[in-house]
C-alpha positions in Angstrom: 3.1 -30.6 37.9 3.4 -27.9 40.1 6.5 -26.6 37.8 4.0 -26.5 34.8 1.5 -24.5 36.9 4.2 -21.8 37.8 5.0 -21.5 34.4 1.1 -21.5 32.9 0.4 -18.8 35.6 3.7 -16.8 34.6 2.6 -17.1 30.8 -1.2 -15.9 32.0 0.5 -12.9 33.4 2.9 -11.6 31.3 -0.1 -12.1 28.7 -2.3 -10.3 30.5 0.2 -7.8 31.7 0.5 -6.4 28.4 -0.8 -3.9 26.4 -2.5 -4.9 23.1 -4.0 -2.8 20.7 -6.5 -3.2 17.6 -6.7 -0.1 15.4 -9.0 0.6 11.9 -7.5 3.0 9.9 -7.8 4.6 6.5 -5.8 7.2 4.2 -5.1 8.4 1.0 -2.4 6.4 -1.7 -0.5 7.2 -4.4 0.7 3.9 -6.5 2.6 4.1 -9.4 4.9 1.3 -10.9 8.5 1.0 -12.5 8.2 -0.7 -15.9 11.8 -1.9 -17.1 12.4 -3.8 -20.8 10.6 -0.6 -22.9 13.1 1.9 -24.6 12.7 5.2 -22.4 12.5 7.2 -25.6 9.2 5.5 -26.6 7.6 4.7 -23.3 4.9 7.1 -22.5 5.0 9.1 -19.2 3.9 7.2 -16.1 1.9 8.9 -13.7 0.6 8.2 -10.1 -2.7 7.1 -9.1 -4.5 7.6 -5.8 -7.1 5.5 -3.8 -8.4 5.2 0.0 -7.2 2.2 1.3 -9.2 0.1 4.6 -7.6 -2.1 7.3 -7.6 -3.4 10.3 -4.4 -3.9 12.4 -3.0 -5.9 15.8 -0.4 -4.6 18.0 1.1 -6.9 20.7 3.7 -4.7 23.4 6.8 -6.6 23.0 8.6 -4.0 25.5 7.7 -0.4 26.4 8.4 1.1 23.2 8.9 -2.0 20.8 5.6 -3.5 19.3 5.3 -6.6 16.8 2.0 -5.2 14.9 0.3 -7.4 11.7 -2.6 -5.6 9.2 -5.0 -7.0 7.4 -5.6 -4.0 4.3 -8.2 -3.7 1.5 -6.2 -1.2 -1.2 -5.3 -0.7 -5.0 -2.1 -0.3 -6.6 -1.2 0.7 -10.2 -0.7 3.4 -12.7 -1.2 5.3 -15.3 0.4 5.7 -18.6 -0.4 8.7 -21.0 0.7 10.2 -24.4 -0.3 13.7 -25.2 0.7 15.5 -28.6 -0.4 18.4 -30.4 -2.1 18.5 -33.5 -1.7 22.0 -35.5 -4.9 23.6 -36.8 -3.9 27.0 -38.7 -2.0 29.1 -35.9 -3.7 26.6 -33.1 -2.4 23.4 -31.8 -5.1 21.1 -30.5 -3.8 19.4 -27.4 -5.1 15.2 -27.9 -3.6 12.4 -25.9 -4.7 9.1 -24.8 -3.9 7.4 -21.5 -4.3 3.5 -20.2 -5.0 3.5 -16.0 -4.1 0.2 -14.7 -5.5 -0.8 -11.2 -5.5 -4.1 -9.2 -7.4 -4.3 -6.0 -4.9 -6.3 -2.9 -5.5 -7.9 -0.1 -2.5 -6.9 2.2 -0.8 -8.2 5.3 2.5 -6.4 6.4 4.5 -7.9 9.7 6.3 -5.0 11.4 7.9 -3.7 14.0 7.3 -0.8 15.4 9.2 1.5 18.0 8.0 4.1 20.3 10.5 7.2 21.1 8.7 8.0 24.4 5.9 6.4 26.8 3.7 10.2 27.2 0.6 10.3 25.5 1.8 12.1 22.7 4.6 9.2 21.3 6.4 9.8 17.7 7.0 6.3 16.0 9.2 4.5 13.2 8.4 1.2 11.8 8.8 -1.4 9.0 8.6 -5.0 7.9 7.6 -7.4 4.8 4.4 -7.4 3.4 2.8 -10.1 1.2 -0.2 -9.3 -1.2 -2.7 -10.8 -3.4 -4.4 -9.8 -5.9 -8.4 -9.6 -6.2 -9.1 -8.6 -9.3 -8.1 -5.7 -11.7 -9.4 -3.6 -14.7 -7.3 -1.6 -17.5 -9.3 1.9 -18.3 -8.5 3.5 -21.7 -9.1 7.2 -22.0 -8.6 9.8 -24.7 -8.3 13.5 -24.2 -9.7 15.7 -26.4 -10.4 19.1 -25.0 -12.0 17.3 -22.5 -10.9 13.2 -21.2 -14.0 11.1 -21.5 -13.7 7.0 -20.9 -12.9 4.3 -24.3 -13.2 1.4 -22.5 -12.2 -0.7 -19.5 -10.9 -4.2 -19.2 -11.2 -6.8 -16.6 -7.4 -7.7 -16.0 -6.9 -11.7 -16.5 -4.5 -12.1 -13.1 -4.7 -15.9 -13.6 -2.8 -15.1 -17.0 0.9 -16.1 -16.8 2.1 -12.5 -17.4 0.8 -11.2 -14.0 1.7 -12.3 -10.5 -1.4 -12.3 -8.4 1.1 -12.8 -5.1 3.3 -10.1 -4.4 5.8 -9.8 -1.9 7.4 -6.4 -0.6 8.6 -4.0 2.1 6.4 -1.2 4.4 8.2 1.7 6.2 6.3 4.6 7.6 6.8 6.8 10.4 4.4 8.7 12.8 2.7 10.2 15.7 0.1 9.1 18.1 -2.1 10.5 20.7 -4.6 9.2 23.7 -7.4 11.2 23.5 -10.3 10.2 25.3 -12.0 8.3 22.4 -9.0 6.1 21.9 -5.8 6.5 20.5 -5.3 8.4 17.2 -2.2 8.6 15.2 -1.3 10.0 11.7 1.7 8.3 9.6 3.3 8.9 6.5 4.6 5.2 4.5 6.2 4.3 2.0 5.9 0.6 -0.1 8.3 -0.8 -2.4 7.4 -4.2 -4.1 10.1 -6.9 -4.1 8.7 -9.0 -7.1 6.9 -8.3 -10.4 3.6 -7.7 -11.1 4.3 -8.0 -14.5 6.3 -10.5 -16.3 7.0 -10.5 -20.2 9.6 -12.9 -20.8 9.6 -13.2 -24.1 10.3 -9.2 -24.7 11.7 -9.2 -21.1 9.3 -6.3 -19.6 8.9 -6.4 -16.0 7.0 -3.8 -13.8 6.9 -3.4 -10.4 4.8 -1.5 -7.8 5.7 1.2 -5.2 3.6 3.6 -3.3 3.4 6.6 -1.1 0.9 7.1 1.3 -0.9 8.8 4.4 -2.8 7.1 6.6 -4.8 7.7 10.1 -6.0 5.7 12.6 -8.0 5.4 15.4 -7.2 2.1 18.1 -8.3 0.7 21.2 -5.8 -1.2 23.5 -6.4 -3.3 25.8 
């Protein structure tokens, strides 16, 4: 009994001993997506699309300068795809082109590690880990550009269809730098995400596309 209570009270202290932290934090991203299957020559160009991501995230102090931190993130990945051509009018050419943005709002939550160069208050950082993801809903916006881009339509996406994955899995690496301030501690970060599975999934003409993103994020966190 006595042994049990040595080792409760250890456990209480190292607990309490360390540091934990809870951080919001926002940003800007840019998804875009990889889309294998389509012969290059035909597939319109692919271009990146941005949106402010929201989460919430939990550090625990492993050591000095090694955390275990979790998220929990609100965000949207996709792309869009767009085909512009000329059409000649005497000596002018009319520039016309239509484009299909494809967006799907995630739920996020990475598990990462993250190191700590120094223990100032000014401490640069590197970290990474797996991330799993599922999606909320989605939408498909056609455009056309004439002169001027004005909205066709948009789409509800169908993510219970068997062509789309609403669970994706995938990698988070980002580095940065925070500081104590007397507010709490802010840091700003650079990341990068790479999804490990498909979002898309045409077997039948074997098209696959999957997600990646760049991003910048800041954050403001509270340890205690």
């Amino acid at each position: 009994m006595k042994k049990t209570l040595v080792l409760l009270a250890m456990f209480c202290a190292t607990f309490v001993g360390a540091q934990h932290l809870v951080e919001l934090h926002t940003g800007i991203n840019f998804s875009n997506a990889r889309i294998s299957g389509i012969n290059e020559q035909i597939l319109p160009s692919s271009d990146f699309i941005n949106h402010v991501p929201v989460g919430v995230a939990y550090e625990y102090a492993v050591t000095k300068n090694l955390s275990a931190r979790t998220e929990l993130n609100y965000l949207r990945r996709g792309f869009e795809i767009r085909q512009n051509f000329n059409i000649p009018i005497g000596s002018f050419d009319l520039p016309v082109g239509a484009s299909a943005i494809t967006r799907i709002n995630y739920l996020e939550i990475p598990l990462m590690l993250k190191y700590y160069f120094t223990e100032s208050n000014i401490r640069p950082y590197v970290y990474g880990g797996p991330s799993v993801s599922y999606g909320l809903n989605g939408t498909i916006q056609e455009r056309a550009h004439l002169l001027i881009d004005f909205n066709v339509a948009t789409q509800n996406i169908n993510l219970d269809n068997n062509n789309f994955n609403r669970w994706e899995a995938g990698a988070r690496a980002g580095a940065g730098i925070s500081f104590k301030t007397p507010i709490g501690i802010l840091s700003f970060e650079g990341q990068y995400y790479h999804s490990l599975t498909d979002f898309f999934d045409q077997p039948i003409v074997d098209i696959h596309a999957h997600s990646y993103q760049l991003g910048f994020q800041v954050g403001l966190a509270y340890s205690f």
